[in-house]
C-alpha positions in Angstrom: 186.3 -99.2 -141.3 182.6 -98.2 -142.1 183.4 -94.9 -139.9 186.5 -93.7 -142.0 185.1 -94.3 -145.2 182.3 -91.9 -143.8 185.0 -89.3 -142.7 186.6 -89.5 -145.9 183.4 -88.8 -147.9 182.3 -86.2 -145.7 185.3 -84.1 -145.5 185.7 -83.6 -149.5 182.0 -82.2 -149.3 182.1 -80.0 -146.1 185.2 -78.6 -148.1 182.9 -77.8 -151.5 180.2 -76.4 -149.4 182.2 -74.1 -147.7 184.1 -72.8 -151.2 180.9 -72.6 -152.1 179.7 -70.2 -149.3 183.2 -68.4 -149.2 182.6 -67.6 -153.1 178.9 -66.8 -152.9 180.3 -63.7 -150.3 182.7 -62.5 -152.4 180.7 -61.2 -155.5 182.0 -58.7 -157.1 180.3 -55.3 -156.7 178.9 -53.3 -159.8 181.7 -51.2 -161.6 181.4 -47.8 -161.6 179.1 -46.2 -164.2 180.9 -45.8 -167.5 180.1 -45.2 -171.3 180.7 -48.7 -171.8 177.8 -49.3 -169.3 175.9 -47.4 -170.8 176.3 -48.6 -174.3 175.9 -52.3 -172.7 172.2 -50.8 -171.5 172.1 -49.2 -174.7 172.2 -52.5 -176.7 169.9 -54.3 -174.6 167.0 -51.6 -175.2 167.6 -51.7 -178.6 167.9 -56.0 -178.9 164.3 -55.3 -177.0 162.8 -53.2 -179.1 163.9 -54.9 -182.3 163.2 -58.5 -181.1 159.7 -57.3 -180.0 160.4 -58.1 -176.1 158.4 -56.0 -174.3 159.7 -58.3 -171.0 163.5 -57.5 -172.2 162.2 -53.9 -172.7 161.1 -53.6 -169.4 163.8 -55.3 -168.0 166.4 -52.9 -168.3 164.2 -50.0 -166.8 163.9 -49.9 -162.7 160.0 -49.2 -162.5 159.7 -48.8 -158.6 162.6 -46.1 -158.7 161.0 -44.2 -161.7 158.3 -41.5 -161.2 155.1 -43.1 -163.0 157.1 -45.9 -163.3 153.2 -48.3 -163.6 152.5 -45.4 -165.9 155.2 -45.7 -168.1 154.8 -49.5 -168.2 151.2 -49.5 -169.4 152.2 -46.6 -172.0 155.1 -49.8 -173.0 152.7 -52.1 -172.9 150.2 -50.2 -175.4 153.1 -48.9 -177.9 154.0 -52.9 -178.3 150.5 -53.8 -178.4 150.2 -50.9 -181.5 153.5 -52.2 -183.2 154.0 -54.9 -185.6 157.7 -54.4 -185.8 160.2 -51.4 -184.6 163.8 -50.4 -186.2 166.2 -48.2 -183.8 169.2 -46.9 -183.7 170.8 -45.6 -180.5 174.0 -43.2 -180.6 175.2 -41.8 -176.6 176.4 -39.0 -177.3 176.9 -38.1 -173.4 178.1 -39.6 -170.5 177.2 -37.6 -167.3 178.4 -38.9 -163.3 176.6 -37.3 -160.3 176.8 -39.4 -157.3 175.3 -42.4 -157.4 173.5 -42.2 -160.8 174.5 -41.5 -163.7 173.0 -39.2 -166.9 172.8 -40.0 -170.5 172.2 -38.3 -173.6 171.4 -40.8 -177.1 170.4 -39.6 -180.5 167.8 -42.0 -181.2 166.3 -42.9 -184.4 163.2 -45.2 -184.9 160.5 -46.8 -187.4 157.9 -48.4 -186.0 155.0 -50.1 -188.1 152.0 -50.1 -186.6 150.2 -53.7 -186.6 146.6 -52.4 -188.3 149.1 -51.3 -192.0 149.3 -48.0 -191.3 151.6 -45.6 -192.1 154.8 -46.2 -190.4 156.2 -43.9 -187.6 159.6 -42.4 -188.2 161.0 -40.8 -184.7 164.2 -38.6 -184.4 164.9 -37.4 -180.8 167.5 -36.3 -178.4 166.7 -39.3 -175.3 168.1 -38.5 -171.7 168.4 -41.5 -169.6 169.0 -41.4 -165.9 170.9 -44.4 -164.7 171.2 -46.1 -161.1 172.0 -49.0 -159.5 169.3 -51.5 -158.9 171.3 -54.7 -157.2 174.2 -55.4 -159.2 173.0 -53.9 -161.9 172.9 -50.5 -163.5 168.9 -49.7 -165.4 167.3 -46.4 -166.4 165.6 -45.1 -163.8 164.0 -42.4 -165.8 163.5 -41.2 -169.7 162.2 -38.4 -171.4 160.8 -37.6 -173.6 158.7 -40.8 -172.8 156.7 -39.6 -175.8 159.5 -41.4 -178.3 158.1 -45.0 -177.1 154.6 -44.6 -178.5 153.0 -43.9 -182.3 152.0 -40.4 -182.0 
């Protein structure tokens, strides 16, 4: 009796584990790059920069992949340092595919007020973003001019 009870509790569990495991294999890979990808990404940068987040910032940009990626993270890591509170607004203007990454243009507007009370920064730019995979996630690989994320 002890046995089948065993048997009967064991088989209902092998069975979960291996949905589980069956499941876990069967992720879904990213979908192709498109401009509602990009304006997810888009929205996250700007929840980061108005909500302060330098971690969320940073989280949406693949630093390994981008040229002076410990550069631009310092230069991040000073402009939030500088800023008591930011204001954007993002517009993509232009989607652009090439291969495996992806190019965007954004008219980007911003106040930033610095946290000593001075004057406050008012930015008006044309960003590009380059955009690649990182897992199963899309994040800016690259942005210029990087000069937009900083006070001068």
């Amino acid at each position: 009796m002890r046995s089948r009870a065993t048997v009967i509790l064991v088989v209902p569990l092998f069975s979960m584990v291996l949905a589980a495991q069956v499941a876990s294999q069967q992720q879904p890979t990213p979908a192709a790059f498109d401009e509602q990808a990009g304006s997810r990404l888009l929205l996250q940068l700007t929840e980061a920069l108005q909500g302060h987040s330098q971690k969320q910032f940073l989280d949406v940009f693949d630093l390994d992949k981008m040229k002076d990626g410990a550069l631009f993270n310092e230069q991040i890591n000073s402009f939030f340092s500088q800023t008591e509170s930011i204001r954007v607004h993002l517009n993509l203007v232009e989607t652009s595919l090439d291969g495996d990454k992806a190019n965007i243009a954004v008219d980007a507007e911003m106040e930033a007020e610095p946290s000593n009370g001075g004057a406050i920064t008012r930015k008006n730019e044309r960003l590009n973003f380059a955009v690649a995979r990182a897992g199963d996630r899309w994040k800016f690989v690259e942005v210029q001019p990087r000069s937009f994320f900083s006070l001068q």
